[in-house]
PyMOL Python script that loads the backbone (N, CA, C, O; Angstrom):
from pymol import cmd

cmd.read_pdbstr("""\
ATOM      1  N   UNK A   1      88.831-118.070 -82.166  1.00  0.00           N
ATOM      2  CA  UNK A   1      87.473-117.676 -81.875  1.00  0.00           C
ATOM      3  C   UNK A   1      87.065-116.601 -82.879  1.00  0.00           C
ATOM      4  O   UNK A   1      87.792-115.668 -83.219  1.00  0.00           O
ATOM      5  N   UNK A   2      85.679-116.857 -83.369  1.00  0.00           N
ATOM      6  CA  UNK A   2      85.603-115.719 -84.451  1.00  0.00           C
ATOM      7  C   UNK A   2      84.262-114.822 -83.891  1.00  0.00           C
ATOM      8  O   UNK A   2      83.323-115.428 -83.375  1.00  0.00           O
ATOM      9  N   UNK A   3      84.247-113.921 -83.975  1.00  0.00           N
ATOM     10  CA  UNK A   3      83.289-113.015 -83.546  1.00  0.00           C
ATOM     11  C   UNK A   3      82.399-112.029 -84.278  1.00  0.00           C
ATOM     12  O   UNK A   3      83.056-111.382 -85.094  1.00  0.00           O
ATOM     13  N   UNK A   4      81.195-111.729 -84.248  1.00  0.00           N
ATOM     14  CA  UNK A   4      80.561-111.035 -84.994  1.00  0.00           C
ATOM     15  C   UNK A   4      80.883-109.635 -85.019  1.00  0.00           C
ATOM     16  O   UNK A   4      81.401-109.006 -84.095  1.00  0.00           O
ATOM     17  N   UNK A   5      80.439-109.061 -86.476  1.00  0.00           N
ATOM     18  CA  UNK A   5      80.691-107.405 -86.348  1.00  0.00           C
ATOM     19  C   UNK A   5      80.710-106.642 -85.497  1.00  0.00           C
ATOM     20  O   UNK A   5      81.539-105.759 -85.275  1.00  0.00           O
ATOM     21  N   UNK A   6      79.165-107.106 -84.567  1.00  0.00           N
ATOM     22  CA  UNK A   6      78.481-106.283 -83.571  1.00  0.00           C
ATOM     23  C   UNK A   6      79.364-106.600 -82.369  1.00  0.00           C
ATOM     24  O   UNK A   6      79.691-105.657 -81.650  1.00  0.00           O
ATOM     25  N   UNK A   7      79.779-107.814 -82.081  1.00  0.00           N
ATOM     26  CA  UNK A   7      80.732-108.161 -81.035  1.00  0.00           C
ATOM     27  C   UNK A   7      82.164-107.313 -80.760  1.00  0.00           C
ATOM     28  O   UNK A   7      82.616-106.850 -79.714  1.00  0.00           O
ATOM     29  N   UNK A   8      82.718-107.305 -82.219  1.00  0.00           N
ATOM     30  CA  UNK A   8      83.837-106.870 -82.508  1.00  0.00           C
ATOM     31  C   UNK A   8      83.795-105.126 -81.969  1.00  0.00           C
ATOM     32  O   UNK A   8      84.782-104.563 -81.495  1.00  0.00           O
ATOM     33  N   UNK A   9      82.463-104.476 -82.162  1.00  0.00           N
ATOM     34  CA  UNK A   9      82.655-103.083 -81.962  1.00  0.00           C
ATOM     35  C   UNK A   9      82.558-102.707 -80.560  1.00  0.00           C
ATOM     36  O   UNK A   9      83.166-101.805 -79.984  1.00  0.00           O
ATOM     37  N   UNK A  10      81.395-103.828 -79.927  1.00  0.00           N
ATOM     38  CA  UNK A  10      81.034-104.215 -78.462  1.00  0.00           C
ATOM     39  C   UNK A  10      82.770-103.982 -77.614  1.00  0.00           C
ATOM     40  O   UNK A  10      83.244-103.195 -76.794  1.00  0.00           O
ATOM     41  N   UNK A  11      83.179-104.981 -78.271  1.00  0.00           N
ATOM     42  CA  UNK A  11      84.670-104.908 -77.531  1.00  0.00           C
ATOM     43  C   UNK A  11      85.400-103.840 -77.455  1.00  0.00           C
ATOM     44  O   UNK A  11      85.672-103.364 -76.353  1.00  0.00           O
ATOM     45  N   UNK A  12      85.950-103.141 -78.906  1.00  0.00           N
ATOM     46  CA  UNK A  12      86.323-102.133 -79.307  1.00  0.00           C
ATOM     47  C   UNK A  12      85.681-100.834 -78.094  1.00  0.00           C
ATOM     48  O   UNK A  12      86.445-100.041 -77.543  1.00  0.00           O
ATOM     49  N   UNK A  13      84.696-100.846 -77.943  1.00  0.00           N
ATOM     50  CA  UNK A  13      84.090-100.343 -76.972  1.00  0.00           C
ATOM     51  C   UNK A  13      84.670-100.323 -75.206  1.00  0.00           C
ATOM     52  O   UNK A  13      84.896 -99.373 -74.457  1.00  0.00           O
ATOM     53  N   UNK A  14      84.743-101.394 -75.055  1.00  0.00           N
ATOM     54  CA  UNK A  14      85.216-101.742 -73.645  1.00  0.00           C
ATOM     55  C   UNK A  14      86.623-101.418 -73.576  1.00  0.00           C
ATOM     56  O   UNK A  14      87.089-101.120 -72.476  1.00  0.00           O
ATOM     57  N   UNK A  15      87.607-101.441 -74.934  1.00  0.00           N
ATOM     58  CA  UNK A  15      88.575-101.311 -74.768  1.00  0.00           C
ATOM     59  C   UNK A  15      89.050 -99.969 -74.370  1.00  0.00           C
ATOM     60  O   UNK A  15      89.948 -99.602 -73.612  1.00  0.00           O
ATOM     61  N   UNK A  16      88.018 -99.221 -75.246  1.00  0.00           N
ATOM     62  CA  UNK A  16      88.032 -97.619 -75.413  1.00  0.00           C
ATOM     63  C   UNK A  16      87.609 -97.350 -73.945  1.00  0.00           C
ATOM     64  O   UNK A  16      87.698 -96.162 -73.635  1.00  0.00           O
ATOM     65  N   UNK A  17      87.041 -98.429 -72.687  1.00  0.00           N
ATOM     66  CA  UNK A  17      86.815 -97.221 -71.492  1.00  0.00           C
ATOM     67  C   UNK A  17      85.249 -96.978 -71.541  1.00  0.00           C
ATOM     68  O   UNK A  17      84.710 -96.441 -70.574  1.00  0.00           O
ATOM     69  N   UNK A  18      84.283 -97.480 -72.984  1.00  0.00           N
ATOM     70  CA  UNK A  18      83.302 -96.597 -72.419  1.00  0.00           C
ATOM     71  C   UNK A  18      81.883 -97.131 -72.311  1.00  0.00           C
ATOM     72  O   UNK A  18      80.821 -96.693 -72.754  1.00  0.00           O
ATOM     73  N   UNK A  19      82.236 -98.407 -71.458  1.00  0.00           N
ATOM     74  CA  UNK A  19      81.162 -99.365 -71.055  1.00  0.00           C
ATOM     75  C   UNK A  19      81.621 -99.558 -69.641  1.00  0.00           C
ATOM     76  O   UNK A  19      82.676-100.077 -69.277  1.00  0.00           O
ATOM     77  N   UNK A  20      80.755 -99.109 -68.976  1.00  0.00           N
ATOM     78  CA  UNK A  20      80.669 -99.676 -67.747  1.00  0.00           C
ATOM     79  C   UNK A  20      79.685-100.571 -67.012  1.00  0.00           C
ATOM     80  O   UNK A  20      78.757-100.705 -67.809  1.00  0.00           O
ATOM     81  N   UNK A  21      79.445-101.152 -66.073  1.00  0.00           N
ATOM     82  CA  UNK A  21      78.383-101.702 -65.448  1.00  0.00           C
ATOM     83  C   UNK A  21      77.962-101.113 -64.101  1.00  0.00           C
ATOM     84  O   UNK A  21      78.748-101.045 -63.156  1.00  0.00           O
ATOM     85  N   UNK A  22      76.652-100.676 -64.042  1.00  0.00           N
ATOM     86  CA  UNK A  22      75.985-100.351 -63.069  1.00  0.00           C
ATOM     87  C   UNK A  22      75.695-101.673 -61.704  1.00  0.00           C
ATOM     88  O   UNK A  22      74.806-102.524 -61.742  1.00  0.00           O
ATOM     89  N   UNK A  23      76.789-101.484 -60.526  1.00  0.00           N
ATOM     90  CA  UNK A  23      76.782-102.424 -59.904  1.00  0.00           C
ATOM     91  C   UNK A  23      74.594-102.396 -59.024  1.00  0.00           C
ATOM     92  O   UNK A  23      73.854-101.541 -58.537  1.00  0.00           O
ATOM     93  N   UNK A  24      74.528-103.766 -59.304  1.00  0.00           N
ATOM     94  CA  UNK A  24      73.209-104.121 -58.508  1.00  0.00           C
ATOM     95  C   UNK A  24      73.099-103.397 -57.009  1.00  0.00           C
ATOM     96  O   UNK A  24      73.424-104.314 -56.253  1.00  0.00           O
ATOM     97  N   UNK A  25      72.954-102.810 -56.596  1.00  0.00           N
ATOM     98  CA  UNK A  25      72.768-102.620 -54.798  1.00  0.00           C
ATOM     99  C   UNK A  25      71.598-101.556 -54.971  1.00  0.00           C
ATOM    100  O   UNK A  25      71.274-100.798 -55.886  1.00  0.00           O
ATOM    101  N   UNK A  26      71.043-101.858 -53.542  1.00  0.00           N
ATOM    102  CA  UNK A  26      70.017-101.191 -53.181  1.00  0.00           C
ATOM    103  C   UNK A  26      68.397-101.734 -54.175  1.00  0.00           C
ATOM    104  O   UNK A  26      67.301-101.176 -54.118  1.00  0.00           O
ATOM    105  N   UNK A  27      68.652-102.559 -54.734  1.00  0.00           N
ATOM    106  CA  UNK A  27      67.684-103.357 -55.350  1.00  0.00           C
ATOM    107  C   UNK A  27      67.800-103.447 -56.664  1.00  0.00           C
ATOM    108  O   UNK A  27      67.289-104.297 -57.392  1.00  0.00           O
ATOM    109  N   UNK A  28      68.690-102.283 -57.049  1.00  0.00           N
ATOM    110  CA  UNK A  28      68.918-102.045 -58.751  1.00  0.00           C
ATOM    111  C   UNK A  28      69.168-103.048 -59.408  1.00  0.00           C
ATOM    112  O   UNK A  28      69.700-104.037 -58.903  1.00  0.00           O
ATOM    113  N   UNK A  29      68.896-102.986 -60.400  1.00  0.00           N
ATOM    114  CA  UNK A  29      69.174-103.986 -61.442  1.00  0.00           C
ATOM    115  C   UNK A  29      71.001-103.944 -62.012  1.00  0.00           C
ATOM    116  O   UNK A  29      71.332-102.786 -62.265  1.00  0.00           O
ATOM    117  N   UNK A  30      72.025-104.868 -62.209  1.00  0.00           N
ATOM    118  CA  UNK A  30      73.076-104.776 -63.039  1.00  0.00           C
ATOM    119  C   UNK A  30      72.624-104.748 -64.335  1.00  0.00           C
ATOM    120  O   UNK A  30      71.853-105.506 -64.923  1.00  0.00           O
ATOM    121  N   UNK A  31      73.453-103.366 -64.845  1.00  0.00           N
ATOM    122  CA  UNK A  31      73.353-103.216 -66.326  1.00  0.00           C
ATOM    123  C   UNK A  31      74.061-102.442 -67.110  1.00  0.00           C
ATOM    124  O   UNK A  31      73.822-101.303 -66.708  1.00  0.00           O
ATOM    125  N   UNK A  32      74.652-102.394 -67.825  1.00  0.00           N
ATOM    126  CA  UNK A  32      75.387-101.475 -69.006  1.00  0.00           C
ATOM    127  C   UNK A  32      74.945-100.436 -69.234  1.00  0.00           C
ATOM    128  O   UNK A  32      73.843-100.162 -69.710  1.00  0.00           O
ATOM    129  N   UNK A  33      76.271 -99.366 -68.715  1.00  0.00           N
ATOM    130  CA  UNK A  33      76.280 -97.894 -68.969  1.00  0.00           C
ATOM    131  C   UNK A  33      76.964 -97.410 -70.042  1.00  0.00           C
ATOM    132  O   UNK A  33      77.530 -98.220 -70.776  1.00  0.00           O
ATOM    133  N   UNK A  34      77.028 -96.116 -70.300  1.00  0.00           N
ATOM    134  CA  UNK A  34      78.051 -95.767 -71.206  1.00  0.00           C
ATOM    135  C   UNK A  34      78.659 -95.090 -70.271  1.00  0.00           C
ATOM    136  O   UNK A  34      77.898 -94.676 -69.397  1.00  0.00           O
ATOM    137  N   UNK A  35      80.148 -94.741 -70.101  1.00  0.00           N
ATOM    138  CA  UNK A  35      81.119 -94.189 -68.956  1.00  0.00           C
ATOM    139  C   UNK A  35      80.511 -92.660 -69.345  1.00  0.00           C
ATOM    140  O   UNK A  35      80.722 -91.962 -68.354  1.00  0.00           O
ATOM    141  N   UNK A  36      79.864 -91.888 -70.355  1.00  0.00           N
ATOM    142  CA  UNK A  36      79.710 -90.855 -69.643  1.00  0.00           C
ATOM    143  C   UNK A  36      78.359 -90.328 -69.847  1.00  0.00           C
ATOM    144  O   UNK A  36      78.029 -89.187 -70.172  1.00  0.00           O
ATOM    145  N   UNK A  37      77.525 -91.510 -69.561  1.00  0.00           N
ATOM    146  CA  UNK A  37      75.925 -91.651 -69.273  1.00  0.00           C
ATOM    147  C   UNK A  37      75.071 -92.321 -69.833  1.00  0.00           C
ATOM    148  O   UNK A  37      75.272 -92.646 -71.004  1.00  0.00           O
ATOM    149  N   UNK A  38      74.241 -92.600 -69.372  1.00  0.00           N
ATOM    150  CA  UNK A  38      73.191 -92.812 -70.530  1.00  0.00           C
ATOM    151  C   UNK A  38      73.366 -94.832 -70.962  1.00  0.00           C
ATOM    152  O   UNK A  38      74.462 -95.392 -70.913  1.00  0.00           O
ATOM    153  N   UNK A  39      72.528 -95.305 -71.206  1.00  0.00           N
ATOM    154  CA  UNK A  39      72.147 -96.358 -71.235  1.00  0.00           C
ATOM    155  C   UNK A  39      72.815 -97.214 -72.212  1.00  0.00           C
ATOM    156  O   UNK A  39      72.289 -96.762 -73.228  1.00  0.00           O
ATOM    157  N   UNK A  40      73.693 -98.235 -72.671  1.00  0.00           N
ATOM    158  CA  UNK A  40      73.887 -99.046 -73.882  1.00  0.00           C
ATOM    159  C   UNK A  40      73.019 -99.570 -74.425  1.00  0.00           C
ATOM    160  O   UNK A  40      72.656-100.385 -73.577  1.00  0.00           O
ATOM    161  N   UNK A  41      72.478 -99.680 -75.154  1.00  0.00           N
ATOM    162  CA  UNK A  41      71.730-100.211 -75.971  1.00  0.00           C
ATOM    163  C   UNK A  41      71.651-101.653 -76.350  1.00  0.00           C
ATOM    164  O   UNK A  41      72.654-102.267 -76.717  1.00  0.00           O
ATOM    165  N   UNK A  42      70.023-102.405 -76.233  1.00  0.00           N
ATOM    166  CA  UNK A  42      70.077-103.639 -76.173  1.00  0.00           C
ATOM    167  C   UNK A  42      71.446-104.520 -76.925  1.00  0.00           C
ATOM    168  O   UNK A  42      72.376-105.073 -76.339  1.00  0.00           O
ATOM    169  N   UNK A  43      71.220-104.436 -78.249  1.00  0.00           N
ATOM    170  CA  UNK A  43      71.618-104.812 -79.319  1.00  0.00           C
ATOM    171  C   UNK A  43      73.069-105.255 -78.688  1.00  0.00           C
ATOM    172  O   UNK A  43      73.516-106.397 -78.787  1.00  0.00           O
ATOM    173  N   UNK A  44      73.972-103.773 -77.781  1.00  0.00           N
ATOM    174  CA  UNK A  44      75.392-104.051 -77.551  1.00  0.00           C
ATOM    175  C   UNK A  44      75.449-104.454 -76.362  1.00  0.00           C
ATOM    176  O   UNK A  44      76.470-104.969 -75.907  1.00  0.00           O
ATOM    177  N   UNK A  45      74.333-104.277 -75.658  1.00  0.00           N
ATOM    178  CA  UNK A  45      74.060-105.191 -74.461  1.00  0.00           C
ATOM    179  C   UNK A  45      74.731-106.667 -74.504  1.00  0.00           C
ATOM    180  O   UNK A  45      75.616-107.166 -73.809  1.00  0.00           O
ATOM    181  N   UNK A  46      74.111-107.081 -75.388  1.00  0.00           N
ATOM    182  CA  UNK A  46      73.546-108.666 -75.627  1.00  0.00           C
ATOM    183  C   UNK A  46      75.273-108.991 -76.293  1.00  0.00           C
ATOM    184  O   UNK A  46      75.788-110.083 -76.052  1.00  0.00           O
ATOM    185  N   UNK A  47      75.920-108.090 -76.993  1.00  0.00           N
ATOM    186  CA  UNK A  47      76.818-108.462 -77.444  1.00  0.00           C
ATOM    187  C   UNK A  47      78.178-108.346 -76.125  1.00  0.00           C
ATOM    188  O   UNK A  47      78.984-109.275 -76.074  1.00  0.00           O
ATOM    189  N   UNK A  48      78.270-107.542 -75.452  1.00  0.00           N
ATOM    190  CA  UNK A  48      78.748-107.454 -74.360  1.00  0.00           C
ATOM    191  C   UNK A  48      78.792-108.672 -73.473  1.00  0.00           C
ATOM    192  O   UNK A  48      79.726-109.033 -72.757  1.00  0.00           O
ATOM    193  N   UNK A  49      77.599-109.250 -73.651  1.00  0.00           N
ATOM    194  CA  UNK A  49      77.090-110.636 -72.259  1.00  0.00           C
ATOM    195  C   UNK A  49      77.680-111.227 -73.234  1.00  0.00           C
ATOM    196  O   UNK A  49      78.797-111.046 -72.750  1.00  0.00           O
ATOM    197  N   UNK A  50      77.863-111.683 -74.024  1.00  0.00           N
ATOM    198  CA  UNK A  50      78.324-112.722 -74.694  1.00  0.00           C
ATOM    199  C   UNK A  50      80.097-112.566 -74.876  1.00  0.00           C
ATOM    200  O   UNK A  50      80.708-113.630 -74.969  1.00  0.00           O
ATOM    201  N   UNK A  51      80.826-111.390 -74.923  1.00  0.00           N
ATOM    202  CA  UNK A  51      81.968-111.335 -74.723  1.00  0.00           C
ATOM    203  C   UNK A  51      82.374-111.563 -72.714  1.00  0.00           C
ATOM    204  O   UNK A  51      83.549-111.770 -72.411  1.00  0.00           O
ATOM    205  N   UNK A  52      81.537-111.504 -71.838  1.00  0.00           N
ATOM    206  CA  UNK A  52      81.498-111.720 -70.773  1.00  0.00           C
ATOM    207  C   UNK A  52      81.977-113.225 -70.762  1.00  0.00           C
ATOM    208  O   UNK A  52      82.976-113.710 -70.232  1.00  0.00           O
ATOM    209  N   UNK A  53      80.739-113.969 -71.677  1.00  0.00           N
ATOM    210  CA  UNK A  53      80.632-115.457 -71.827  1.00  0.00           C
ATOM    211  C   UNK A  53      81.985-115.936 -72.146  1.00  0.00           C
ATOM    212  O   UNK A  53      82.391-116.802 -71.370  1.00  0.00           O
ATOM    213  N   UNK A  54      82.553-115.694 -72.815  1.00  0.00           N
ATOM    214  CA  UNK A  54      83.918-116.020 -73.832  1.00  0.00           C
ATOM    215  C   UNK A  54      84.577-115.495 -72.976  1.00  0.00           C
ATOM    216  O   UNK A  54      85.029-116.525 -72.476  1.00  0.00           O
ATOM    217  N   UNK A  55      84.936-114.823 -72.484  1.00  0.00           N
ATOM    218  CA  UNK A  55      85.583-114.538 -71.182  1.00  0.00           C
ATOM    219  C   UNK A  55      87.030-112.997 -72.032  1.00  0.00           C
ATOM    220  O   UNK A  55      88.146-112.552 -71.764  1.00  0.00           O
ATOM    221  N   UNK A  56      85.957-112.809 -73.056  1.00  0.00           N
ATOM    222  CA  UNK A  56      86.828-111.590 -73.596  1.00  0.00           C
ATOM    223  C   UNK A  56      86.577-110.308 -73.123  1.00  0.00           C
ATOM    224  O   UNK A  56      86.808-109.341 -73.849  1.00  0.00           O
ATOM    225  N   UNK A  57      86.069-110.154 -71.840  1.00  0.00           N
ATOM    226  CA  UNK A  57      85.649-108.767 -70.956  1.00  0.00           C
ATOM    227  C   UNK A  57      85.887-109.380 -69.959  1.00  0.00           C
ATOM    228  O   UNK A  57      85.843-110.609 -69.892  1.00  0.00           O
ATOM    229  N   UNK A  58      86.240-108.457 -68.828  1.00  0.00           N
ATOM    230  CA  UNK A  58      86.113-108.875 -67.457  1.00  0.00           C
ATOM    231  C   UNK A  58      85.193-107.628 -66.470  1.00  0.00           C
ATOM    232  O   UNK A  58      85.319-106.473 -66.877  1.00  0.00           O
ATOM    233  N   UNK A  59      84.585-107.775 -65.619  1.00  0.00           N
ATOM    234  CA  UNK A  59      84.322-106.842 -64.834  1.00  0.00           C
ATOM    235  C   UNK A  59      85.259-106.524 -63.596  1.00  0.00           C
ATOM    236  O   UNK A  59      85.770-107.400 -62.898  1.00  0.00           O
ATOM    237  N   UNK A  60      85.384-105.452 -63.449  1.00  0.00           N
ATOM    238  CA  UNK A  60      86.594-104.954 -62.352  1.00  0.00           C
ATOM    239  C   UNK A  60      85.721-104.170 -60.891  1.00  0.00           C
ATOM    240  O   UNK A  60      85.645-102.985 -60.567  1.00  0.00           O
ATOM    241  N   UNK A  61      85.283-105.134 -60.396  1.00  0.00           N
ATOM    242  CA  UNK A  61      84.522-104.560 -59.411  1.00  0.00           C
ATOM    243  C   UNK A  61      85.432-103.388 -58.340  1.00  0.00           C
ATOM    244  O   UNK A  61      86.597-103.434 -57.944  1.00  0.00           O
ATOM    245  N   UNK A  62      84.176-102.223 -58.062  1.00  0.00           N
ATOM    246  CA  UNK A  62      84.820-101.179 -56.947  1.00  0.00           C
ATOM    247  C   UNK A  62      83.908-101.479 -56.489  1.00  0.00           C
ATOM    248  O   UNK A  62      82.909-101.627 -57.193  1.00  0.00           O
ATOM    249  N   UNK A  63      83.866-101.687 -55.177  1.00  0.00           N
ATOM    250  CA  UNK A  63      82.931-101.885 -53.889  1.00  0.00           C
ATOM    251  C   UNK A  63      82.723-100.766 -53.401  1.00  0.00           C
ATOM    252  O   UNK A  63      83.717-100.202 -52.943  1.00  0.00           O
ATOM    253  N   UNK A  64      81.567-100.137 -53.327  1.00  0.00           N
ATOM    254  CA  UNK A  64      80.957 -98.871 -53.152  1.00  0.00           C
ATOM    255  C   UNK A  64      80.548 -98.033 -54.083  1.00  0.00           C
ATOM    256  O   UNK A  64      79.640 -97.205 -54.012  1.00  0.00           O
ATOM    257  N   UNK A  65      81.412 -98.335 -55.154  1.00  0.00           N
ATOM    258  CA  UNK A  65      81.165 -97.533 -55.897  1.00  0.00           C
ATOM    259  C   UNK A  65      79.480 -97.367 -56.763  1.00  0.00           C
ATOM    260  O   UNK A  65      78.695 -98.204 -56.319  1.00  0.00           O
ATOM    261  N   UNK A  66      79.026 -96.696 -57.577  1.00  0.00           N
ATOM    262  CA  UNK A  66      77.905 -97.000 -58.367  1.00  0.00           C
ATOM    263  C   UNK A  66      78.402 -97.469 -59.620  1.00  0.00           C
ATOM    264  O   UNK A  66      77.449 -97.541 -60.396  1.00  0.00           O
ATOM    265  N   UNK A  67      79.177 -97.725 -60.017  1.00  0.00           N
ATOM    266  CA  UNK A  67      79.461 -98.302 -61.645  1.00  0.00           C
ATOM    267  C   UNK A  67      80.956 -98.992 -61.671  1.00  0.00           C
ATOM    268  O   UNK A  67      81.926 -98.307 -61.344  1.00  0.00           O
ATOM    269  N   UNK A  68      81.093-100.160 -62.010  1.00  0.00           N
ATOM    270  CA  UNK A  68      82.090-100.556 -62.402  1.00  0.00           C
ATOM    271  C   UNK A  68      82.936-100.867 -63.710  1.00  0.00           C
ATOM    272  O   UNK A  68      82.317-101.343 -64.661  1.00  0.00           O
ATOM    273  N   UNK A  69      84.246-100.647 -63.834  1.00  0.00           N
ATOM    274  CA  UNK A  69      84.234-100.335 -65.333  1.00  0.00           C
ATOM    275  C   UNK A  69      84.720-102.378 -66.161  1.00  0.00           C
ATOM    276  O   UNK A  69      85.151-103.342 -65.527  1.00  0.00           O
ATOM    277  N   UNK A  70      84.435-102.301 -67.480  1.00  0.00           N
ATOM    278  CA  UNK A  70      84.721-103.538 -67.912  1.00  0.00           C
ATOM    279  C   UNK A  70      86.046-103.470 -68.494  1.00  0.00           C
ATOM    280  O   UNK A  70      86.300-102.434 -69.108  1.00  0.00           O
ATOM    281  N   UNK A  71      86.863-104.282 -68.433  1.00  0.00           N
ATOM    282  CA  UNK A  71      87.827-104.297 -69.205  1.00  0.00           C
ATOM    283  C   UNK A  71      88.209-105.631 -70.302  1.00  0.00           C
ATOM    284  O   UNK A  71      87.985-106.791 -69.957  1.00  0.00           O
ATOM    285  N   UNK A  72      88.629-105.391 -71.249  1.00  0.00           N
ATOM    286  CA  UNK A  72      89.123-106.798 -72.594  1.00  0.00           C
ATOM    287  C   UNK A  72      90.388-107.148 -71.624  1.00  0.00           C
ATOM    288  O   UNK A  72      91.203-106.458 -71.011  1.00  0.00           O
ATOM    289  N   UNK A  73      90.135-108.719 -71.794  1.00  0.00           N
ATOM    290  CA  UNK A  73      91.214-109.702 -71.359  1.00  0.00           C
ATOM    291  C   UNK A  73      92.132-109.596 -72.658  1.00  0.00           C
ATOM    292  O   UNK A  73      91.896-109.062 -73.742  1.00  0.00           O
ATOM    293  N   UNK A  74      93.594-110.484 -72.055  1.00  0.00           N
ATOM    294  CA  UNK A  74      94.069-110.603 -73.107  1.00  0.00           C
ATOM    295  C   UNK A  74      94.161-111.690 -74.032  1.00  0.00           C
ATOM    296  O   UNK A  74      95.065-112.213 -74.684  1.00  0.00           O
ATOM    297  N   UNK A  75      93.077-111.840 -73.896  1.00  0.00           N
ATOM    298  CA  UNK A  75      92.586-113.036 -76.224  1.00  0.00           C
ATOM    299  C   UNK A  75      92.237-112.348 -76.803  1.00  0.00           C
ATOM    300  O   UNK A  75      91.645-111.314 -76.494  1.00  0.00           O
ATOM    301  N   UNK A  76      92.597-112.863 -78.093  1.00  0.00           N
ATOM    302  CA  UNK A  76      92.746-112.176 -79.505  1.00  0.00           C
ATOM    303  C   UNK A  76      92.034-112.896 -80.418  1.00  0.00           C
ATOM    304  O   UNK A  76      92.407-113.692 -81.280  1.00  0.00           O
ATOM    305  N   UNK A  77      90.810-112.450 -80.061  1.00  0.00           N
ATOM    306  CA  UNK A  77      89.520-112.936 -80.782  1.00  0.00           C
ATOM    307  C   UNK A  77      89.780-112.274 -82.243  1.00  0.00           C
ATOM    308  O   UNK A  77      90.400-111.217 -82.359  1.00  0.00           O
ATOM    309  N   UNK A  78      89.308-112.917 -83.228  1.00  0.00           N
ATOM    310  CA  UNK A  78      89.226-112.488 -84.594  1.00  0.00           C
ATOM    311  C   UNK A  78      88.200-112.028 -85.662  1.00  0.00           C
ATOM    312  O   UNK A  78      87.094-112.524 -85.444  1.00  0.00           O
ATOM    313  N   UNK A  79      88.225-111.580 -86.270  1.00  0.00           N
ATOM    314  CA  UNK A  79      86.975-111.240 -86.841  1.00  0.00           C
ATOM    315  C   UNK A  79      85.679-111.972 -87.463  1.00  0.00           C
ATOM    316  O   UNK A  79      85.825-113.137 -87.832  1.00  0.00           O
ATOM    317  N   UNK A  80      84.686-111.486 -87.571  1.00  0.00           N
ATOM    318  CA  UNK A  80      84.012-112.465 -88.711  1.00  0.00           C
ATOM    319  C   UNK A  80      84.657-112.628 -90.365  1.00  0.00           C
ATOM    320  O   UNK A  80      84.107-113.378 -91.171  1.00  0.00           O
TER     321      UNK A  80
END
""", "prot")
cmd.dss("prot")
cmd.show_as("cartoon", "prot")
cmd.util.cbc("prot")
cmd.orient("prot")
């Protein structure tokens, strides 16, 4: 599987701990945090959903919690 730059850092990211997901409840929307605030940005958004897709992130749901963190599976996606 070969992956784009932006993908590649996307991941690098998740690996590092510092993407989380804002679980939906109470009407909220699910969406990508950074673990120590503040919003991800479309761009790594979009690259994130797509490592979701490929199944090279997983989400690790806590029930109750407000944010759940993502973690890289183990494939060894390659570069562009």
């Amino acid at each position: 599987m070969v992956l784009a730059e932006e993908d590649m850092r996307a991941l690098d990211d998740v690996r590092r701990g510092l993407v989380v997901v804002r679980n939906g409840f109470v009407g909220a929307e699910e969406c990508y945090l950074w673990s120590g605030g503040g919003r991800v940005p479309p761009w790594e958004a979009q690259a994130v959903d797509r490592l979701r897709w490929r199944g090279l992130v997983a989400l690790t749901r806590r029930p109750g919690a407000p944010a759940s963190p993502l973690v890289a599976t183990d494939q060894q996606p390659s570069a562009a």
